[in-house]
N, C-alpha and C positions, 0 to 999 in steps of 0.2 A: 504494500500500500504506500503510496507517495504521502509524504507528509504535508509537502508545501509546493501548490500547483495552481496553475491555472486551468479553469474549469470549463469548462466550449460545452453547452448543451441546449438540446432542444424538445419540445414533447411534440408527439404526434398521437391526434385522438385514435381508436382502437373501434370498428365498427363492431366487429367478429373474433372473438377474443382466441377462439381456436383455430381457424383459417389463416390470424393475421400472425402463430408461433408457429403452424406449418409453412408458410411462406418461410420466416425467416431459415427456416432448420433446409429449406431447398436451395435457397441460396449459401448455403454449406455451413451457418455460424453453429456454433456449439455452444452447449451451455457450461457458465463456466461457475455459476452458484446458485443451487437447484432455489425453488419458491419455499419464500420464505415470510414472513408475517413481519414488517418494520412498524415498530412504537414510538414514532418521532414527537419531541416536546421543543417547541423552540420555548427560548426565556430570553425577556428582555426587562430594562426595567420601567417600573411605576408609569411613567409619564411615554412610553414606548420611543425612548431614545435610537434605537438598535434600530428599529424600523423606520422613525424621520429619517435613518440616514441610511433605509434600505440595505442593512447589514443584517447577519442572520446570527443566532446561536441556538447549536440546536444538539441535543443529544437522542443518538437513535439506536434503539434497544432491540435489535435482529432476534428473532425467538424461530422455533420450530413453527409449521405453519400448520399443525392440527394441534386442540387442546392437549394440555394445559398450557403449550404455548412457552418450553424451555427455554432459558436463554442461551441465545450460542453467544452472543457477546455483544458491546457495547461501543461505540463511538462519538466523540465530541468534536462539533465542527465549527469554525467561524468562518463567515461566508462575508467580503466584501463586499462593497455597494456593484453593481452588475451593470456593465456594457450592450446594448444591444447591437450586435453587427450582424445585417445578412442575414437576417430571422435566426440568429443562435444568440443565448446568454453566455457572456465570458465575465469572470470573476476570480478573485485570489479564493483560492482556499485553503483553509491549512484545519487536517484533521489529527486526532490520535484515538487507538483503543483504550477505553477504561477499564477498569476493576474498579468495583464498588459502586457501579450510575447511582443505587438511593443514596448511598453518602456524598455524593458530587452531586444531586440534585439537591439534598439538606445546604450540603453548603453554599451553592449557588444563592438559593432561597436568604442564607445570614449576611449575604455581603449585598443584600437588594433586588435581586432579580426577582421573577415572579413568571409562570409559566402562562407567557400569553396565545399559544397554540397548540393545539395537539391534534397528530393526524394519523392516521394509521393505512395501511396496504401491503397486501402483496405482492413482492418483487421476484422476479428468475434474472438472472443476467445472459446474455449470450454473445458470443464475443464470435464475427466472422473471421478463417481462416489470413495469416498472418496480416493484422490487421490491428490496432491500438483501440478498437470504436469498442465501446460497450453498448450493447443495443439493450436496455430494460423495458420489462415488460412488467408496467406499476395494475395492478387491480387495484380502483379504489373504490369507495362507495359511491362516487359521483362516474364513477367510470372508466374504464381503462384507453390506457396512456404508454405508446413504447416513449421513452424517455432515450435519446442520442447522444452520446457523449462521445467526446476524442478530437481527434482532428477536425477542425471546418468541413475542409474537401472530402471528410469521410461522412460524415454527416451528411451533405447534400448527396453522393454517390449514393450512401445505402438508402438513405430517404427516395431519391428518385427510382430506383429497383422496387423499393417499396412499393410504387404507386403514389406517390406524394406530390405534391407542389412545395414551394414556398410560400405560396397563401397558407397552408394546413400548417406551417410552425405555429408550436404557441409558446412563447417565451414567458408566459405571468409562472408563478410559483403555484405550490398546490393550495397554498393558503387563500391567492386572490380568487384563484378557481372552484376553490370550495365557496366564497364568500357571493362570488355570482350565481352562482350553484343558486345557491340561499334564497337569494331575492331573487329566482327565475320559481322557483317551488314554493318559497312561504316556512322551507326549513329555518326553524328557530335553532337548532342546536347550537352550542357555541364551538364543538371542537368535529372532526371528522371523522367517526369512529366507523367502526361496522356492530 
């Protein structure tokens, strides 16, 4: 896992959630981390600083993806304010694995933070044949979403094999997409659970 990178991605909506994994497995990628259930919490603080300045902190808690939902482990990420170029988001990122997420969530919580989102989905990773693109494939409750990551010009390449345009990028986060979500439904929930 890279610690400290630059982040190139972009989501594509998902019509046919099994049609659009046999595509990609035809076009040769493999899977490279089977489906998995993410517990994502972003935390910012009181007055949502982190988000005027379109910065993200977020910790995301990978678990088994049938009950009770084990944890295989845990990640903490800060995400800088985002570039849009070319229908992709690019941003610094710099992550690391945790031990102990409830102790690093209590401590977050004593030096002021406070958890202003929480989102949850299904992830498979699949990676094409020598290639850097991480192609995901997010289940969420508002809908699935293969999510592109890696190089630009791999991005557009597999997007376009895909069946894609560049109108179909959608560069918002899951949080803004959950929150239109909302106001297109009449959903009150506050976080994106299943």
């Amino acid at each position: 896992m890279q610690i400290n990178q630059k982040e190139i991605e972009t989501k594509l909506p998902i019509s046919d959630l099994s049609s659009a994994i046999r595509k990609v497995l035809e076009l040769g990628a493999t899977v490279v981390e089977e489906r998995h259930l993410e517990d994502n919490l972003l935390f910012d603080r009181d007055q949502g600083q982190l988000a005027k300045e379109r910065m993200l902190l977020r910790m995301r808690n990978l678990k088994k993806p049938e009950p009770p939902h084990e944890e295989i482990k845990s990640i903490l990420t800060f995400k800088a304010a985002p570039e849009i170029t070319d229908g992709t988001k690019r941003r610094e990122e710099i992550e690391c694995e945790i031990i102990g997420a409830e102790n690093l969530q209590t401590i977050l919580v004593k030096l002021g933070f406070v958890t202003s989102f929480r989102y949850q989905k299904y992830r498979t990773v699949l990676r094409p044949p020598n290639s850097q693109l991480d192609i995901c494939v997010d289940e969420t409750p508002i809908g699935n979403f293969f999510e592109l990551e890696g190089d630009i010009l791999r991005i557009h390449e597999f997007a376009t094999k895909l069946g894609y345009t560049r109108d179909d990028y959608i560069t918002q986060s899951y949080v803004t997409l959950y929150y239109r979500w909302c106001q297109k439904t009449g959903n009150k929930q506050a976080h994106m659970l299943f």
